[in-house]
C-alpha positions as CSV (number, residue, x, y, z in Angstrom):
1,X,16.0,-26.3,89.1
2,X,12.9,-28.1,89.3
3,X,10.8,-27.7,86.3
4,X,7.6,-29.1,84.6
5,X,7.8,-28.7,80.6
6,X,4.7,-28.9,78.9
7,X,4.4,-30.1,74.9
8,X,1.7,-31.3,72.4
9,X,-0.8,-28.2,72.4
10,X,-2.0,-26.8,69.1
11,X,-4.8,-26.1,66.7
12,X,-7.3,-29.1,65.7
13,X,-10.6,-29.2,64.6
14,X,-14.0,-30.3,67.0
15,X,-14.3,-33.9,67.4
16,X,-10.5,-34.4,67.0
17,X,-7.6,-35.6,69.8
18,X,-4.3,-33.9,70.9
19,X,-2.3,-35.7,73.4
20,X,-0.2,-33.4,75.6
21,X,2.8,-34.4,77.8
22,X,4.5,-33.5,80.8
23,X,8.6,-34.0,81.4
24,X,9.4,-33.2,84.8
25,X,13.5,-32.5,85.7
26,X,15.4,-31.6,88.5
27,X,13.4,-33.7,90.8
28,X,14.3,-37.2,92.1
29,X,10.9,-37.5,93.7
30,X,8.5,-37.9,90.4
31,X,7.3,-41.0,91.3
32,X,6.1,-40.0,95.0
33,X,4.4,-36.5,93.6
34,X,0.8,-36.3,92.6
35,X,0.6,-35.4,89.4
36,X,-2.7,-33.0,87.6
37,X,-3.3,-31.2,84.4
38,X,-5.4,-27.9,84.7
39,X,-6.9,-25.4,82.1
40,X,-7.3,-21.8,82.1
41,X,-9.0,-19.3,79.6
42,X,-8.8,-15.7,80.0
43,X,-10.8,-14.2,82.6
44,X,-11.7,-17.4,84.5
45,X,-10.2,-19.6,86.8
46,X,-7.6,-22.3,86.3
47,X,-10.0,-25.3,86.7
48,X,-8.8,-29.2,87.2
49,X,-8.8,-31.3,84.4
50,X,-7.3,-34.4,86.2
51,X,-5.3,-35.5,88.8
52,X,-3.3,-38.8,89.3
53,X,-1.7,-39.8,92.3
54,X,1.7,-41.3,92.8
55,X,-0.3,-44.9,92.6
56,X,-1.8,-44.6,89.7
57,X,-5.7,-43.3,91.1
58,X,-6.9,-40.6,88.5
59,X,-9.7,-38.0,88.8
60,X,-11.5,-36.2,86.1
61,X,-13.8,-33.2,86.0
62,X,-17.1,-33.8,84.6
63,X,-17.0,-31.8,81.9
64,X,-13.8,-34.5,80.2
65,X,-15.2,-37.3,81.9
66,X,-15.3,-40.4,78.9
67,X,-12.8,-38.1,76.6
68,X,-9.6,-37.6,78.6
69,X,-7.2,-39.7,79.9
70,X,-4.1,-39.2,82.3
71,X,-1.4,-41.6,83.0
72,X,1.9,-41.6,83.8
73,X,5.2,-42.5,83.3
74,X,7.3,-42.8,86.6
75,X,10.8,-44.1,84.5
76,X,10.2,-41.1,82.0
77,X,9.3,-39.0,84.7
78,X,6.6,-37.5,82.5
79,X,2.7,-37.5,82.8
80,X,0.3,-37.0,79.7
81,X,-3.3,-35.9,78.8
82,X,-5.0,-38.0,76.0
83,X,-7.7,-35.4,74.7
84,X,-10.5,-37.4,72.9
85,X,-13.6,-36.1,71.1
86,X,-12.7,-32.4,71.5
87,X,-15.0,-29.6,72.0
88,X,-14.6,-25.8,71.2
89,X,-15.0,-25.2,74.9
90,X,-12.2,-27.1,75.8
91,X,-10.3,-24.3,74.2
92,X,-7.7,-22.7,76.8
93,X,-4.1,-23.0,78.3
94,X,-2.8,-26.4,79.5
95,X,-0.9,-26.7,82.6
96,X,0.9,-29.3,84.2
97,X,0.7,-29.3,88.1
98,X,3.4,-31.2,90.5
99,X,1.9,-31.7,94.2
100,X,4.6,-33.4,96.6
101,X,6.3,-32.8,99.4
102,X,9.5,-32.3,97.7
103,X,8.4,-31.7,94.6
104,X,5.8,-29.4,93.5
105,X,5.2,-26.5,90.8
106,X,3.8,-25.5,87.7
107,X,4.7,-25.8,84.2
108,X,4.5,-23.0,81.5
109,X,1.6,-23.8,79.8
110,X,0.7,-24.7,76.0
111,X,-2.3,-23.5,74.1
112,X,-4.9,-25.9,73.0
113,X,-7.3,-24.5,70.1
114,X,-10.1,-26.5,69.3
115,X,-12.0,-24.7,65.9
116,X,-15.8,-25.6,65.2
């Protein structure tokens, strides 16, 4: 019932920006959930991107620190990933993350291909 749908992912070149949303449904507790975006490539683990809590406070790993930005949308019920300055290493699957008490889950993931 609950679900996370991600959209936005696709092919750009280095030093170019993709902004990828987030609709959550099925829930009527979006607005009390943390909310994150993670990234995995094959053969490595599904590392945080960023993280913002049901008051707005974000967190970023280093590596997107200055090039991403997460916000969200508690009347859309949807949370997004601004993706600045791209780098071939931030190549890899997308996924949207719920954390809540009565909400929580992952989404399906979309692909995010940055080409040198």
């Amino acid at each position: 019932q609950e679900q996370l749908v991600e959209s936005g992912g696709g092919l750009v070149q280095a030093g170019g920006s993709l902004r990828l949303s987030c609709a959550a449904s099925g829930t009527n507790f979006f607005r009390s959930t943390s909310m994150g975006w993670y990234r995995q490539v094959p053969g490595k683990e599904r590392e945080l991107v960023a993280a913002i809590t049901r008051g707005g406070d974000t967190n970023y790993a280093d590596s997107v620190k200055g090039r991403f930005t997460i916000s969200r949308d508690n009347a859309k019920n949807t949370v997004s990933l601004q993706m600045n300055s791209l780098k071939p290493e931030d190549t890899a699957v997308y996924y949207c993350n719920a954390r809540g008490a009565f909400f929580s889950g992952w989404g399906q993931g979309t692909q995010v291909t940055v080409s040198s």
